[in-house]
N, C-alpha and C positions, 0 to 999 in steps of 0.2 A: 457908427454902424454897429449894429447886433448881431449874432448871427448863435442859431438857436443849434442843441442837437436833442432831439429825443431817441430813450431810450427805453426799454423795461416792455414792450408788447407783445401779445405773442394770443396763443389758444389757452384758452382756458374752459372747465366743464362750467353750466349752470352751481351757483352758489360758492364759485370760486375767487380769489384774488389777487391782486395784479397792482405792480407796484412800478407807475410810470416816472422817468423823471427828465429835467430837461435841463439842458445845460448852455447858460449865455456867457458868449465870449462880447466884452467890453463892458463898459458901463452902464448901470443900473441907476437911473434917477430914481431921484425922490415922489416925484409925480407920476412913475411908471405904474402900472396894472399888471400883474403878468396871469394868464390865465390860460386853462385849457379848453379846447373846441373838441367837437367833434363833428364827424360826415358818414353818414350813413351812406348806402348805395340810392339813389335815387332823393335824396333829402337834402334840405340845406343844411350847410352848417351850422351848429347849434354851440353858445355855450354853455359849458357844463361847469367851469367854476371859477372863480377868480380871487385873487388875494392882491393886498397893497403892501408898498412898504413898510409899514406900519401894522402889519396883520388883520387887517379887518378881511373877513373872507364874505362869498355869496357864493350858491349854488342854485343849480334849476333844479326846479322843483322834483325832477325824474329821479334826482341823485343825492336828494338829501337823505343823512341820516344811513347813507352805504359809503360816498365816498367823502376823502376827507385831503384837503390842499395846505402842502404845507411850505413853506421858502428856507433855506439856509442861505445866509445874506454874504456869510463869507465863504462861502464856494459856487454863488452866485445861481444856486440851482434851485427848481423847483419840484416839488414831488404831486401826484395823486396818488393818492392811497385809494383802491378800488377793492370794496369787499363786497360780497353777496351779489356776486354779478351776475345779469341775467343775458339772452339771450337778446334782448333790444338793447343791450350796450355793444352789442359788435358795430362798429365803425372803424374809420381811420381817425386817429385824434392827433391834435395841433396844440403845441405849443406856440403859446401868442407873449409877446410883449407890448406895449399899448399906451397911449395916454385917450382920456376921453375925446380929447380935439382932434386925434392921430397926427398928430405930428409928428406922434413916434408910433409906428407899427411895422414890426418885424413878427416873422412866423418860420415856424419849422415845419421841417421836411414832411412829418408826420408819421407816425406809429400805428401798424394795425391791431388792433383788438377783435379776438374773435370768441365770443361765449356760444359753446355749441357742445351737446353729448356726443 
């Protein structure tokens, strides 16, 4: 069992930055995913980025090139690094743990992000 906590959301203006992080209690495999989502009001949930244990990362295409995902393996956390945030990045975002099969899928609580003058 996993069990995620996210942290770091809050308001922020247009062209601001925001520094999410997420923290798992238990074990991290080797084949896990951990990535971040998000949920707009009215939207599905979307992902916005993922990294492997190995550091290979992917983003959507919305968030490339502003935000950037990164893991420290011996404190078991993950960060997004969120800059030049605009006003379509206000959702609640999700910390995900993952394998492709799901046979391991845990999620946290989720953090709101609000980019707004």
């Amino acid at each position: 069992q996993v069990q995620l906590v996210e942290s770091g959301g809050g308001l922020v203006q247009p062209g601001g930055s925001l520094r999410l992080s997420c923290a798992a209690s238990g074990s991290i495999f080797r084949t896990d995913l951990m990535g971040w989502f998000r949920q707009a009001p009215g939207k599905q949930r979307e992902l916005v980025a993922s990294i492997t244990t190995i550091g290979f990362t992917n983003y959507a295409d919305s968030v490339k090139g502003r935000f950037t995902i990164s893991r420290d393996a011996a404190k078991n956390t993950v960060y997004l690094q969120m800059n030049s945030l605009k006003p379509e990045d206000t959702a609640v975002y999700y910390c995900r743990i993952f394998t492709t099969s799901l046979t391991r899928n845990y999620w946290g609580q989720g953090t709101q992000v609000t980019v707004s003058s």
